[in-house]
Every structure is written in structure tokens, then in C-alpha cells.
PDB file with one MODEL, atoms N, CA, C and O in Angstrom:
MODEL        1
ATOM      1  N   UNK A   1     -23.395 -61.815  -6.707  1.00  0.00           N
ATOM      2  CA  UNK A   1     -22.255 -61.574  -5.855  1.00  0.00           C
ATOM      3  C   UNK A   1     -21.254 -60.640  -6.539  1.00  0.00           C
ATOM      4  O   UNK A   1     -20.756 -59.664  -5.979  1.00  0.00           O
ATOM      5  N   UNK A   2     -20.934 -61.121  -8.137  1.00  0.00           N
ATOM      6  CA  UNK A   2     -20.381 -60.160  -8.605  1.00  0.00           C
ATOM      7  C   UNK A   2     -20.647 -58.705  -8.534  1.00  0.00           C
ATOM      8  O   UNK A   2     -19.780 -57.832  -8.555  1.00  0.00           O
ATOM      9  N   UNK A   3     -21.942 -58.522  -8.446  1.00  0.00           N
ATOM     10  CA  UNK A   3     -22.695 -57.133  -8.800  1.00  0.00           C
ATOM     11  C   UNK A   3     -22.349 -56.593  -7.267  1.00  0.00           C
ATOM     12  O   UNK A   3     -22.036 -55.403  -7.228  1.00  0.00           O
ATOM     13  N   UNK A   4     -22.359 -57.142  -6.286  1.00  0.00           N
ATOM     14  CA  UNK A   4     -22.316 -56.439  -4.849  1.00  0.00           C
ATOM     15  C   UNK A   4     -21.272 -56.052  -4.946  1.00  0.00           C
ATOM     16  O   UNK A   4     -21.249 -54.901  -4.509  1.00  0.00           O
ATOM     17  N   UNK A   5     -19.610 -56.600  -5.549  1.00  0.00           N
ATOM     18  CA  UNK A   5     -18.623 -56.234  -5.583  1.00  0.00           C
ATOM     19  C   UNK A   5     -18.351 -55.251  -6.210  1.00  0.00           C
ATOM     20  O   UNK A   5     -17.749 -54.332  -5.655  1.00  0.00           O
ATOM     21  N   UNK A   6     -18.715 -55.178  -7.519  1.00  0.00           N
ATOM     22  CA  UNK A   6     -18.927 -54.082  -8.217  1.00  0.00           C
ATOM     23  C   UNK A   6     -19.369 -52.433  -7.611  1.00  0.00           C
ATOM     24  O   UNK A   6     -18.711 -51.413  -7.819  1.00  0.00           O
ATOM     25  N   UNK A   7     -20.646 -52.531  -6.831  1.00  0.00           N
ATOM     26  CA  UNK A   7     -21.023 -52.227  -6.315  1.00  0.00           C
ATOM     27  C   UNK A   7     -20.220 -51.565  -5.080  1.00  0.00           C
ATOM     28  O   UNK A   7     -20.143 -50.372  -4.785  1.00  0.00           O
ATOM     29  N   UNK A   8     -19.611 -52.755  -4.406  1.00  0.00           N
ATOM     30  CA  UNK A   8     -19.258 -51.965  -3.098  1.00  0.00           C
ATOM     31  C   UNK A   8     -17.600 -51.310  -3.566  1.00  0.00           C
ATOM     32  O   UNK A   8     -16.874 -50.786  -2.722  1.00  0.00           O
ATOM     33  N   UNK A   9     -17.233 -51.444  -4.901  1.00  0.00           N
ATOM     34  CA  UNK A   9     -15.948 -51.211  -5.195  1.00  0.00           C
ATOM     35  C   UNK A   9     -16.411 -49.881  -5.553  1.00  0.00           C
ATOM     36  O   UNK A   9     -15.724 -48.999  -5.038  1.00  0.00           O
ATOM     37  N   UNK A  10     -17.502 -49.411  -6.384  1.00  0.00           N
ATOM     38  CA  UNK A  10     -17.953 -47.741  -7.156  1.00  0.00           C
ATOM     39  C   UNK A  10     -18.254 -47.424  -5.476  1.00  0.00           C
ATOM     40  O   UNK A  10     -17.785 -46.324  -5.187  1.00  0.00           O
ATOM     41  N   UNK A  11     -18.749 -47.935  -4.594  1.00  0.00           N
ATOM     42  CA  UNK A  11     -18.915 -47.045  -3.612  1.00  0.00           C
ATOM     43  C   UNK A  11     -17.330 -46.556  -2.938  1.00  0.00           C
ATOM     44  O   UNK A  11     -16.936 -45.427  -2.647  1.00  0.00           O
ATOM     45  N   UNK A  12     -16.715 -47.733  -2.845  1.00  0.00           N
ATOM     46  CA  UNK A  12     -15.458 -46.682  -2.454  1.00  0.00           C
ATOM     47  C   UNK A  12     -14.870 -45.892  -2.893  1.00  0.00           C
ATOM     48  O   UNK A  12     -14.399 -44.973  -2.223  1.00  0.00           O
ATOM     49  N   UNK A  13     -14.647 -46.077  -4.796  1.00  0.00           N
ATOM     50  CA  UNK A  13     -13.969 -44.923  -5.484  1.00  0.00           C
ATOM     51  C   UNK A  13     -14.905 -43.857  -5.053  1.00  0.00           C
ATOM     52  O   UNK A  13     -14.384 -43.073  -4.260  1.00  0.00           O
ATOM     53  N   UNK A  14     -16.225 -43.592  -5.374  1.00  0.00           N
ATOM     54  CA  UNK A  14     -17.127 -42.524  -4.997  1.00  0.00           C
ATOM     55  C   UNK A  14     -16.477 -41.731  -3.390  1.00  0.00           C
ATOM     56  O   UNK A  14     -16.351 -40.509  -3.318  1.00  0.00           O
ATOM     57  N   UNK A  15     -16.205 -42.453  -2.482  1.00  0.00           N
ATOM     58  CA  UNK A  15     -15.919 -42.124  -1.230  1.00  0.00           C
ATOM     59  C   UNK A  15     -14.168 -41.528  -1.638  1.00  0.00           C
ATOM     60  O   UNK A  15     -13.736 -40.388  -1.465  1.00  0.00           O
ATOM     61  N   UNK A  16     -13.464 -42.665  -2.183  1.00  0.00           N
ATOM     62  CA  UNK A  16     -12.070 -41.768  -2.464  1.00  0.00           C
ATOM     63  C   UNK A  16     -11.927 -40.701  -3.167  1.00  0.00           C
ATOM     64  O   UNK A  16     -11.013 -39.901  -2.965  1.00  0.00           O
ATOM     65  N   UNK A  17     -12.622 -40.595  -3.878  1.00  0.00           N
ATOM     66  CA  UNK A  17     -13.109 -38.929  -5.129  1.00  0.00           C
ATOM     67  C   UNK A  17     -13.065 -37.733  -4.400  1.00  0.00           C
ATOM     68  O   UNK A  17     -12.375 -36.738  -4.621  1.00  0.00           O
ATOM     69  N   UNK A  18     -14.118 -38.001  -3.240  1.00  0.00           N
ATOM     70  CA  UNK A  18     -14.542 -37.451  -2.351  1.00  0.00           C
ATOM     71  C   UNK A  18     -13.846 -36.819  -1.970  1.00  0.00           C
ATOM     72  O   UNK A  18     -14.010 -35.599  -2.002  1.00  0.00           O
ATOM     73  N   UNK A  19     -12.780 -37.394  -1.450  1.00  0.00           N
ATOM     74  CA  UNK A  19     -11.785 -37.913  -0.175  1.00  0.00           C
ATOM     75  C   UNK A  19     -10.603 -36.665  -0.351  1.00  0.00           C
ATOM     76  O   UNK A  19     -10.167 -35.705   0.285  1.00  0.00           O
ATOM     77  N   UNK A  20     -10.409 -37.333  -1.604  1.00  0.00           N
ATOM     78  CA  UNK A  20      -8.988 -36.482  -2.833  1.00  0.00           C
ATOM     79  C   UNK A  20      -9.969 -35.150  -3.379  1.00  0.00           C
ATOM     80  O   UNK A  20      -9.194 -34.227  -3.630  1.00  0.00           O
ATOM     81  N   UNK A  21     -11.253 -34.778  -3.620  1.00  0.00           N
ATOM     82  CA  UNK A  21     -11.455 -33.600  -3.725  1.00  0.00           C
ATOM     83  C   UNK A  21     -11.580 -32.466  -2.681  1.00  0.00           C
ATOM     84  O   UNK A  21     -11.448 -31.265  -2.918  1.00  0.00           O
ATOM     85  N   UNK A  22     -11.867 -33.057  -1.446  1.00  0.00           N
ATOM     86  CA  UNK A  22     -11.673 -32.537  -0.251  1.00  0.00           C
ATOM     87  C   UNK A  22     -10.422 -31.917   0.409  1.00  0.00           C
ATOM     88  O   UNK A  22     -10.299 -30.936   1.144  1.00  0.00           O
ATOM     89  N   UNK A  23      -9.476 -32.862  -0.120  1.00  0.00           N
ATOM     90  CA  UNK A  23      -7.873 -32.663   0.393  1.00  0.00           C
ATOM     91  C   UNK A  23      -7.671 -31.750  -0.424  1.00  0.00           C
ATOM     92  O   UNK A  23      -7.301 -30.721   0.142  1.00  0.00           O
ATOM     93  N   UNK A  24      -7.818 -31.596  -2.458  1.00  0.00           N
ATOM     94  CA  UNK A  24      -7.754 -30.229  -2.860  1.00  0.00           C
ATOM     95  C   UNK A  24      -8.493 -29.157  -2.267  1.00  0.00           C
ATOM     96  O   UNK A  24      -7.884 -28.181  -1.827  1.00  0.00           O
ATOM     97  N   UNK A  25      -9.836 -29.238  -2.203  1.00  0.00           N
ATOM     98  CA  UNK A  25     -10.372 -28.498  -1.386  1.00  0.00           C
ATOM     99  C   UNK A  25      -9.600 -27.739   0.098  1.00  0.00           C
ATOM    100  O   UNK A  25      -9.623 -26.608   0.582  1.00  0.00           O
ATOM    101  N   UNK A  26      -9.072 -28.787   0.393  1.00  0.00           N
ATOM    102  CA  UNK A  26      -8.250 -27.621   1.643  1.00  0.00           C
ATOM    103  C   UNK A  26      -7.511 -26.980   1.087  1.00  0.00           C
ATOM    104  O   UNK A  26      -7.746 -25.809   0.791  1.00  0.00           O
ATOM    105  N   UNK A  27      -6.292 -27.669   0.771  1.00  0.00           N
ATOM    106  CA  UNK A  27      -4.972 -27.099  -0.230  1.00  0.00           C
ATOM    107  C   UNK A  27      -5.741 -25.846  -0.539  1.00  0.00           C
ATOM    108  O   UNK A  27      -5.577 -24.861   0.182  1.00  0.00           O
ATOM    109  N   UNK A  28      -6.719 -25.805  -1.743  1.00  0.00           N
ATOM    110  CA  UNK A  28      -6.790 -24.476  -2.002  1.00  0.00           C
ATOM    111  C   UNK A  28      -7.023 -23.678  -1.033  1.00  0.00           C
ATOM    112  O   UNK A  28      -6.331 -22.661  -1.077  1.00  0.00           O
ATOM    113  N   UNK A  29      -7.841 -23.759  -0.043  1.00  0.00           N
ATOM    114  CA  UNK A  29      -7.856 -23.174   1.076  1.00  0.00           C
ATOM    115  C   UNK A  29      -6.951 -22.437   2.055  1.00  0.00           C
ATOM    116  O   UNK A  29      -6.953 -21.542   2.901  1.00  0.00           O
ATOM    117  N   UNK A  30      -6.232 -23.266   1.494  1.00  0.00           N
ATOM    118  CA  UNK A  30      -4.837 -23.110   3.037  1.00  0.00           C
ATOM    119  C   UNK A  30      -4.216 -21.919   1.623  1.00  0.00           C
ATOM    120  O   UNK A  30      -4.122 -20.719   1.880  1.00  0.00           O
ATOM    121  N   UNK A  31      -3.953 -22.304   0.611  1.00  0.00           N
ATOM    122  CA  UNK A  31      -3.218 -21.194  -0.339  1.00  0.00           C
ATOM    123  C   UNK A  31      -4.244 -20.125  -0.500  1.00  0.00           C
ATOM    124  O   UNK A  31      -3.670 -19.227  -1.116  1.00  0.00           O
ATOM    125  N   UNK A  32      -5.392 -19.793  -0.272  1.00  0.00           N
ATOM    126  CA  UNK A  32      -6.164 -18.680  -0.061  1.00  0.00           C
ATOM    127  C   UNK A  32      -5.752 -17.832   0.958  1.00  0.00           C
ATOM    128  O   UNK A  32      -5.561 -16.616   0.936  1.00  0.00           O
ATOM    129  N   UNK A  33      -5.604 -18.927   2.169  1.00  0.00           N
ATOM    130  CA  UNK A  33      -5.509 -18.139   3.510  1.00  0.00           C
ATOM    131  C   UNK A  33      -3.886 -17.590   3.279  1.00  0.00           C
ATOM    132  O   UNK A  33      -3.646 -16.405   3.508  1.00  0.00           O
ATOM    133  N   UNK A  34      -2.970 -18.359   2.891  1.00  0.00           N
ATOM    134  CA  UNK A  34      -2.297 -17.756   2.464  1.00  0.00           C
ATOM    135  C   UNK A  34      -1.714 -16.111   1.750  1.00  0.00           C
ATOM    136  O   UNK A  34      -1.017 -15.197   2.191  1.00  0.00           O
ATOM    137  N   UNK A  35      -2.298 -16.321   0.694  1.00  0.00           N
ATOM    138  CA  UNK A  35      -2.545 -15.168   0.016  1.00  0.00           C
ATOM    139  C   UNK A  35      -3.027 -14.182   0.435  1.00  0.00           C
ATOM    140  O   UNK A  35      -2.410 -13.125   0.305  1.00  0.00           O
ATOM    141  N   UNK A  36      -4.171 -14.214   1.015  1.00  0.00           N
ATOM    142  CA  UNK A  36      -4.784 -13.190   2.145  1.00  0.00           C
ATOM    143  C   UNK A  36      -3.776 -12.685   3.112  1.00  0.00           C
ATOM    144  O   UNK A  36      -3.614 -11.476   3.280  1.00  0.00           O
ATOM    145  N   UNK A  37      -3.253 -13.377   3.603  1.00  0.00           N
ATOM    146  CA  UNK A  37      -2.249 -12.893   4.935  1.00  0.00           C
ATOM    147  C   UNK A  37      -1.595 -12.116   4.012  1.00  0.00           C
ATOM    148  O   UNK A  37      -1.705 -10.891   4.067  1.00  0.00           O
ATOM    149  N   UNK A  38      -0.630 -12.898   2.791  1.00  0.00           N
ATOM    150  CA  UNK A  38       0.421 -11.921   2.455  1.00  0.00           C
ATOM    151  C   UNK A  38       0.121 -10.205   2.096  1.00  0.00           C
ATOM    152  O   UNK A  38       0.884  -9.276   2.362  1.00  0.00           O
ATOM    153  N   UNK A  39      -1.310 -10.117   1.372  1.00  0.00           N
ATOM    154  CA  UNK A  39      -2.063  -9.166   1.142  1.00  0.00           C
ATOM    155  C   UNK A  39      -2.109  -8.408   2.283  1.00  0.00           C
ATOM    156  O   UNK A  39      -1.517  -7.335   2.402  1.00  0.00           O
ATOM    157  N   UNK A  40      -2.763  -8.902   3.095  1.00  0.00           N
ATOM    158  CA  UNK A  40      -2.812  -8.079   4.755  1.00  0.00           C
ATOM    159  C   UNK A  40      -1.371  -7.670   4.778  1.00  0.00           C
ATOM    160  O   UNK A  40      -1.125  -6.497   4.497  1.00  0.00           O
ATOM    161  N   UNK A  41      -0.356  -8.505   5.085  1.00  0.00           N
ATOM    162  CA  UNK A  41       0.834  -7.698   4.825  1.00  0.00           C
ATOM    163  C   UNK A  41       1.471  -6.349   3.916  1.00  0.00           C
ATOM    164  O   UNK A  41       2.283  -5.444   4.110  1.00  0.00           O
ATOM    165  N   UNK A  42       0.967  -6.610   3.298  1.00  0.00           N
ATOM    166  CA  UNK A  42       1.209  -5.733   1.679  1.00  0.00           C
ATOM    167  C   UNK A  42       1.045  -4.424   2.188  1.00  0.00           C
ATOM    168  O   UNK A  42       1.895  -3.537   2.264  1.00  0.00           O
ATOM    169  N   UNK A  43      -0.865  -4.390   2.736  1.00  0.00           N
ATOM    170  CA  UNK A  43      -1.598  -3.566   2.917  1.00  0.00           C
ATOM    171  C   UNK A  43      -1.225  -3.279   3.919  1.00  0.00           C
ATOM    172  O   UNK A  43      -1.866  -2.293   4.283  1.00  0.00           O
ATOM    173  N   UNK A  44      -0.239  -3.685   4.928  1.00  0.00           N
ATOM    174  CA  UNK A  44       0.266  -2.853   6.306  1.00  0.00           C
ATOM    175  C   UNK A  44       1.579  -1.950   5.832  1.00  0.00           C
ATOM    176  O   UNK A  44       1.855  -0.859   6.330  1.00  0.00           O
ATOM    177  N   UNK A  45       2.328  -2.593   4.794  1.00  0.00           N
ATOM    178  CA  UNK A  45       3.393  -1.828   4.488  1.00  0.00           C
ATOM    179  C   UNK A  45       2.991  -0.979   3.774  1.00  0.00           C
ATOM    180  O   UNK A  45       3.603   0.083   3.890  1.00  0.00           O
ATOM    181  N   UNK A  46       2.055  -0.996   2.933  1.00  0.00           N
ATOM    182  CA  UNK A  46       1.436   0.158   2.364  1.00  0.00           C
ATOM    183  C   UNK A  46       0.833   1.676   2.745  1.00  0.00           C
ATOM    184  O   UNK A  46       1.095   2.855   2.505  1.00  0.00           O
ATOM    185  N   UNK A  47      -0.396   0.679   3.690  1.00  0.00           N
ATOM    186  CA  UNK A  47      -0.581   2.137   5.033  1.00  0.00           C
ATOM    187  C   UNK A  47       0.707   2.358   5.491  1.00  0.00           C
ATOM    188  O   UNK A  47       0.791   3.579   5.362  1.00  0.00           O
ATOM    189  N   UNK A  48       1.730   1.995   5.926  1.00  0.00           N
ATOM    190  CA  UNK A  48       3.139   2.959   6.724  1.00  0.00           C
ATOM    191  C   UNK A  48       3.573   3.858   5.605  1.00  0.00           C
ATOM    192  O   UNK A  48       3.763   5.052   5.834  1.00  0.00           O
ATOM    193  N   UNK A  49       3.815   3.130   3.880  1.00  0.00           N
ATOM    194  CA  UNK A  49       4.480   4.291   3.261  1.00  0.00           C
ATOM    195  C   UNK A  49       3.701   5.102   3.179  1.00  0.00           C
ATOM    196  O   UNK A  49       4.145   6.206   3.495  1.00  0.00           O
ATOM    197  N   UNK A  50       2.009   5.077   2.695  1.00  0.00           N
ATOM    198  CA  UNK A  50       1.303   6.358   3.011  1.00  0.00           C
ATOM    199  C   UNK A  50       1.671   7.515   3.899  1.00  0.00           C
ATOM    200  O   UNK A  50       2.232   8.588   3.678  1.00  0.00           O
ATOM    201  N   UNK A  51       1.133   6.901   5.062  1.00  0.00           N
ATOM    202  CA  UNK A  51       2.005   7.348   6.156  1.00  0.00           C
ATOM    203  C   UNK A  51       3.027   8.456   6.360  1.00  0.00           C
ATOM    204  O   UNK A  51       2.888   9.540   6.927  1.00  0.00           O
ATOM    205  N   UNK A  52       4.437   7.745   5.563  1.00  0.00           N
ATOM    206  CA  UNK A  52       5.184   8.376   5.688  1.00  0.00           C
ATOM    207  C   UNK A  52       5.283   9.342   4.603  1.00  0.00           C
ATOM    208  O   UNK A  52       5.846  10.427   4.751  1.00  0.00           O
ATOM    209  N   UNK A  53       4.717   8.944   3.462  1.00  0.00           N
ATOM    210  CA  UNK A  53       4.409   9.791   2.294  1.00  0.00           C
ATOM    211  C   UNK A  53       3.670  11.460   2.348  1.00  0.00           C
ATOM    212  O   UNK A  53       3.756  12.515   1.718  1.00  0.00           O
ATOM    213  N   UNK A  54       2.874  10.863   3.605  1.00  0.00           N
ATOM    214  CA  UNK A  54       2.149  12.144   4.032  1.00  0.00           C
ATOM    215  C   UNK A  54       2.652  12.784   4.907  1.00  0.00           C
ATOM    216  O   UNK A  54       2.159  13.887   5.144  1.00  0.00           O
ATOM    217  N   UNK A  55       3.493  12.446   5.479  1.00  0.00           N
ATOM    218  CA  UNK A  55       5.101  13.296   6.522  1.00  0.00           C
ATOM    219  C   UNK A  55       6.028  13.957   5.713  1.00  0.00           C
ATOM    220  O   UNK A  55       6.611  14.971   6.096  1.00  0.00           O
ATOM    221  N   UNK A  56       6.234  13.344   4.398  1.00  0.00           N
ATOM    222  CA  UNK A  56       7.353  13.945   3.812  1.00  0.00           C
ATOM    223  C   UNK A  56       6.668  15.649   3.335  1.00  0.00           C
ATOM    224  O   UNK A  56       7.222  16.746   3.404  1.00  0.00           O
ATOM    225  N   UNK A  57       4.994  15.203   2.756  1.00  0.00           N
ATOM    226  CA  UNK A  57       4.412  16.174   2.102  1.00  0.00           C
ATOM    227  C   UNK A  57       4.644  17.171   2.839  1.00  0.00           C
ATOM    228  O   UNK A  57       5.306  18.153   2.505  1.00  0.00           O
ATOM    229  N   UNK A  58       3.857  16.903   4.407  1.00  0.00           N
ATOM    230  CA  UNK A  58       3.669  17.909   5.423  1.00  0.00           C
ATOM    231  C   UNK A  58       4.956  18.690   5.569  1.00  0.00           C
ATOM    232  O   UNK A  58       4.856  19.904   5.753  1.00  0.00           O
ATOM    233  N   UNK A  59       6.329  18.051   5.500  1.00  0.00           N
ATOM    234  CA  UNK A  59       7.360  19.043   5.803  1.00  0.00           C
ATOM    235  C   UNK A  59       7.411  19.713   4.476  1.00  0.00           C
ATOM    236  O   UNK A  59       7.096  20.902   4.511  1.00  0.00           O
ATOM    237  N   UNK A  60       7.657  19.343   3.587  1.00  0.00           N
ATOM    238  CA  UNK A  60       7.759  19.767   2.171  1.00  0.00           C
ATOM    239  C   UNK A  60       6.867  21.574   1.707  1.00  0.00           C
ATOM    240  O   UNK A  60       7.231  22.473   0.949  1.00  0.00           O
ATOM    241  N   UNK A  61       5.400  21.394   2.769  1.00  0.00           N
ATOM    242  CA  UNK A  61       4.889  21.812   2.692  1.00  0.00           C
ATOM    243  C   UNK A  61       5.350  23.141   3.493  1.00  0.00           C
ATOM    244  O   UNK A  61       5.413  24.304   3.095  1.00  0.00           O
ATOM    245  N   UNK A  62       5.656  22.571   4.770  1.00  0.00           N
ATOM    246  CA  UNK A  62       6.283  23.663   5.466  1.00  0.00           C
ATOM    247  C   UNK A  62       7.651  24.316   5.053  1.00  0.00           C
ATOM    248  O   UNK A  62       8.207  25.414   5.084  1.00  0.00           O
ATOM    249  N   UNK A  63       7.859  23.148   4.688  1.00  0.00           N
ATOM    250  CA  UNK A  63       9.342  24.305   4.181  1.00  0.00           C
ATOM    251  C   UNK A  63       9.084  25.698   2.441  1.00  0.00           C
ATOM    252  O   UNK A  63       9.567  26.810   2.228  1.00  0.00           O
ATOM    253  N   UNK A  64       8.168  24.856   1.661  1.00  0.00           N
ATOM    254  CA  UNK A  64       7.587  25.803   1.010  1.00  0.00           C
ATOM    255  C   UNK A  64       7.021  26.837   1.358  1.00  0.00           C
ATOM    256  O   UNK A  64       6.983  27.699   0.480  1.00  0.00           O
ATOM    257  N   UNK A  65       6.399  27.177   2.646  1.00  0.00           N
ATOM    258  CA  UNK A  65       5.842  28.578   3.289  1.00  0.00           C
ATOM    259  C   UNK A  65       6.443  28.919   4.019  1.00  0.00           C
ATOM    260  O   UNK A  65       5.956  29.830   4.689  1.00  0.00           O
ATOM    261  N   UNK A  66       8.268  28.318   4.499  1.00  0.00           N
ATOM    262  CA  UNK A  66       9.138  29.039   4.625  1.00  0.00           C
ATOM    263  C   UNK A  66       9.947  29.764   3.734  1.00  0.00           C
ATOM    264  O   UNK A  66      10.338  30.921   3.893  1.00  0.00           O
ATOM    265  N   UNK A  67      10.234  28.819   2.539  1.00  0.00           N
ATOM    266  CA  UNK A  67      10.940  29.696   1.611  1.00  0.00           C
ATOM    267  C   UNK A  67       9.909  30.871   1.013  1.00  0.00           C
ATOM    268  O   UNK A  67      10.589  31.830   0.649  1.00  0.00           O
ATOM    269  N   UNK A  68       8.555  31.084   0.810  1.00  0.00           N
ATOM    270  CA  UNK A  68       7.816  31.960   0.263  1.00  0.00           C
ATOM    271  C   UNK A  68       7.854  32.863   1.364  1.00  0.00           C
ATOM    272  O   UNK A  68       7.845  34.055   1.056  1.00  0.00           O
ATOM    273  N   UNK A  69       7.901  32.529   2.779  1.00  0.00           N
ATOM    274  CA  UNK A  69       8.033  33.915   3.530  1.00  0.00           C
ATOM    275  C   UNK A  69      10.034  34.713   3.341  1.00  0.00           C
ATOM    276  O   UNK A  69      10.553  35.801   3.589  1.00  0.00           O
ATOM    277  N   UNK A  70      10.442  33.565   2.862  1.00  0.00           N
ATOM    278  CA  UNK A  70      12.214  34.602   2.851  1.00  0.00           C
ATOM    279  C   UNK A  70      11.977  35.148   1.608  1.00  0.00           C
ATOM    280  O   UNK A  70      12.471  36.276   1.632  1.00  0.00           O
ATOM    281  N   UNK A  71      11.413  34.903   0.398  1.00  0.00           N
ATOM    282  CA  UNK A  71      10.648  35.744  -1.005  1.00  0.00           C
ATOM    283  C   UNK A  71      10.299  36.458  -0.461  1.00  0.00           C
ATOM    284  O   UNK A  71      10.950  37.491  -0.616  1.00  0.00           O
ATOM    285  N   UNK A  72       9.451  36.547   0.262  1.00  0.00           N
ATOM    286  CA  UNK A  72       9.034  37.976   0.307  1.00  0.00           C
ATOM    287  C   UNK A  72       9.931  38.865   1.500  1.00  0.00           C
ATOM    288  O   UNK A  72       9.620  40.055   1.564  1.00  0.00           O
ATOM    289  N   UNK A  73      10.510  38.612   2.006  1.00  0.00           N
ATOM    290  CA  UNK A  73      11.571  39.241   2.712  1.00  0.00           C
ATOM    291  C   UNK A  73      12.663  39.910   1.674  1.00  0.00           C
ATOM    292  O   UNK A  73      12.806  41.124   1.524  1.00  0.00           O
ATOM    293  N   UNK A  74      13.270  39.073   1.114  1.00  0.00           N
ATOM    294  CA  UNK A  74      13.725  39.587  -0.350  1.00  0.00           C
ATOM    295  C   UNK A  74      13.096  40.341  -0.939  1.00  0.00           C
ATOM    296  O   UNK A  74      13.529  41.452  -1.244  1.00  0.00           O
ATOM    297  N   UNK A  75      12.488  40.122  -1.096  1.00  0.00           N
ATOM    298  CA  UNK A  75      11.713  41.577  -2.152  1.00  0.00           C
ATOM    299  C   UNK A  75      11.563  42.605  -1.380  1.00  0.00           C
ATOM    300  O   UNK A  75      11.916  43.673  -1.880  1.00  0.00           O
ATOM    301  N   UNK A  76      11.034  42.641  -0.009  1.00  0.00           N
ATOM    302  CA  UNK A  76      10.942  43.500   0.932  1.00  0.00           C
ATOM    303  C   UNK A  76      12.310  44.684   0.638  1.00  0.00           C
ATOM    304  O   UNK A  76      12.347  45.825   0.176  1.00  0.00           O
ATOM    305  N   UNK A  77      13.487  43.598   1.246  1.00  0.00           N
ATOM    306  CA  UNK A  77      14.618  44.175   1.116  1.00  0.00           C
ATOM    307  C   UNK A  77      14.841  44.956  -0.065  1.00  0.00           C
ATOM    308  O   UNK A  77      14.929  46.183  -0.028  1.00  0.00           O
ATOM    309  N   UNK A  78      14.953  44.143  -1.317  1.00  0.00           N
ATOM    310  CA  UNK A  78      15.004  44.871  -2.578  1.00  0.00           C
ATOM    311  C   UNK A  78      14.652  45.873  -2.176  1.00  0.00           C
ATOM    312  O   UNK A  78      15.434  46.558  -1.516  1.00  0.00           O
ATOM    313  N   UNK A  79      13.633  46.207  -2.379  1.00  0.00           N
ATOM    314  CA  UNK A  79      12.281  47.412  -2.525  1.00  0.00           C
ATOM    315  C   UNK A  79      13.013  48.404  -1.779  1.00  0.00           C
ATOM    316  O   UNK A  79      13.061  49.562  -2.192  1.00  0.00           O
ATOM    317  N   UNK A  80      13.742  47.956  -0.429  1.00  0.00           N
ATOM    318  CA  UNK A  80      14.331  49.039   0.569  1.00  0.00           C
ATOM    319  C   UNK A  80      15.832  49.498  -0.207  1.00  0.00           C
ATOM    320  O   UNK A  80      16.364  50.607  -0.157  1.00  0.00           O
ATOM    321  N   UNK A  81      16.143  48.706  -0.672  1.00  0.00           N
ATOM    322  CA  UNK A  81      17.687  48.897  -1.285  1.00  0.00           C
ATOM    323  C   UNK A  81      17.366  50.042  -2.614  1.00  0.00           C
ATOM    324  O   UNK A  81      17.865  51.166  -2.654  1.00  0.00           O
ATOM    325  N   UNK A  82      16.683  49.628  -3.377  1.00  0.00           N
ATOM    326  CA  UNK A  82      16.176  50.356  -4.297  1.00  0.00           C
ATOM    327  C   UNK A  82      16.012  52.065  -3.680  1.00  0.00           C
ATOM    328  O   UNK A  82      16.805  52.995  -3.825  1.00  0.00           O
ATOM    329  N   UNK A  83      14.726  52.039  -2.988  1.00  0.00           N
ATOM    330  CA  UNK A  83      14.693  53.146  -2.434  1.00  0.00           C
ATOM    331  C   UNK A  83      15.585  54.029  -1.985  1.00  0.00           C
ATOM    332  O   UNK A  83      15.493  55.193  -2.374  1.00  0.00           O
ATOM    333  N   UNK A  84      16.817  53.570  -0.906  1.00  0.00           N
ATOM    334  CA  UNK A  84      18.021  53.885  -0.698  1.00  0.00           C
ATOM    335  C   UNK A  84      18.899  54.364  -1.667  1.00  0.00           C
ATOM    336  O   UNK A  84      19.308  55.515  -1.822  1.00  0.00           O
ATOM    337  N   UNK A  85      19.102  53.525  -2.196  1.00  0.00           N
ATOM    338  CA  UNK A  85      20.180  53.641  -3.340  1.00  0.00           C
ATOM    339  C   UNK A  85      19.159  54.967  -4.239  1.00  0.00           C
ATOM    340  O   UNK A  85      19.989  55.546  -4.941  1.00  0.00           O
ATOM    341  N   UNK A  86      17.822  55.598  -4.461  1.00  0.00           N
ATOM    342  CA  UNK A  86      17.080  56.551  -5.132  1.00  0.00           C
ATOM    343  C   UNK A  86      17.394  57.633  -4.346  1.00  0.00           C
ATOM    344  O   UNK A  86      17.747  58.691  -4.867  1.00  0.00           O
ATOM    345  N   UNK A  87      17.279  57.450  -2.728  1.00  0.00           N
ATOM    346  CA  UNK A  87      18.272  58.665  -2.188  1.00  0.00           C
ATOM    347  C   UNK A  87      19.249  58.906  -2.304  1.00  0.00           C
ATOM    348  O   UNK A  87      19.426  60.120  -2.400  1.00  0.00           O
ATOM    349  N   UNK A  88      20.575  57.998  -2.381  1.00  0.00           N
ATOM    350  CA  UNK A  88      21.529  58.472  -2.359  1.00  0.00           C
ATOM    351  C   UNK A  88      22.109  58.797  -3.524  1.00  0.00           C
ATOM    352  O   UNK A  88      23.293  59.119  -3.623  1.00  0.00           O
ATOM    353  N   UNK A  89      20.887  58.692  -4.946  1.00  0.00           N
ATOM    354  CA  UNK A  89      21.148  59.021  -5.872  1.00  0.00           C
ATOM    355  C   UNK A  89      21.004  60.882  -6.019  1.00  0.00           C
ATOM    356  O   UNK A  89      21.858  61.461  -6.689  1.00  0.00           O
ATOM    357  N   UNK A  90      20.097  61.533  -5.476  1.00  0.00           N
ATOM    358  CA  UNK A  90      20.300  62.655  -5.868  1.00  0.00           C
ATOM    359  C   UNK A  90      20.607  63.361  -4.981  1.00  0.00           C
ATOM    360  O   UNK A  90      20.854  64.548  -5.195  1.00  0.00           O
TER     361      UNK A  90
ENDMDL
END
């Protein structure tokens, strides 16, 4: 009789072990799913600064092959001033 008790007492700790490794088992779970979301988040604010990172370039870009077209307008000019100023030199 003793031994059945014994017995049916290791079967319940066995079942509560269980029980309580399962409940960690979620926990970690639920803090996985967690983590994941925040990541997914991360990775949405991330793609936008890309995003916008690649807007800033694009103007940046354009405004660089605006200022290289007033360079060469400038120099243009120069070149004409020069010339001028070689006529009205002699």
C-alpha cells in the first residue's frame, strides 16, 4: 500500500514537472512572439528610413547636376568675358 502511494505520488510530481515545464514552455513562447513582433517593427521603421534615405539621395543627386550644369555656365561665361575683355583690349 505504501508502494502504491509512493507510486501514485512520483506519478503526480512527473505530471506537475510536466505541467510547470509546459507553462515555461509557453512563457518562452509568448516572449519569442514577442520579440519577433518588435523586430517586425524595427524592420518597418527601417524600410521607411531607407526609404527616405533614398529620397534624400535622389534630390541630392539632382541638385548636384544642377549645380554642375551652373559650372559649366560659369565657365561658359568666363570664357566669354575673357574673350571680350581680349577685344577690348586691343
Amino acid at each position: 500500500m505504501f508502494s502504491k502511494e509512493l507510486q501514485e505520488l512520483d506519478h503526480n510530481t512527473v505530471i506537475y514537472m510536466i505541467d510547470e515545464l509546459q507553462d515555461q514552455l509557453d512563457e518562452t513562447k509568448g516572449q519569442l512572439d514577442e520579440t519577433k513582433d518588435q523586430l517586425d517593427e524595427t524592420k518597418g521603421q527601417l524600410d521607411e528610413t531607407k526609404g527616405q534615405l533614398d529620397e534624400a539621395n535622389a534630390t541630392i543627386s539632382e541638385k548636384n547636376a544642377a549645380i554642375s550644369m551652373k559650372d559649366a555656365t560659369i565657365a561658359e561665361l568666363q570664357l566669354k568675358i575673357k574673350a571680350l575683355e581680349s577685344r577690348l583690349s586691343k
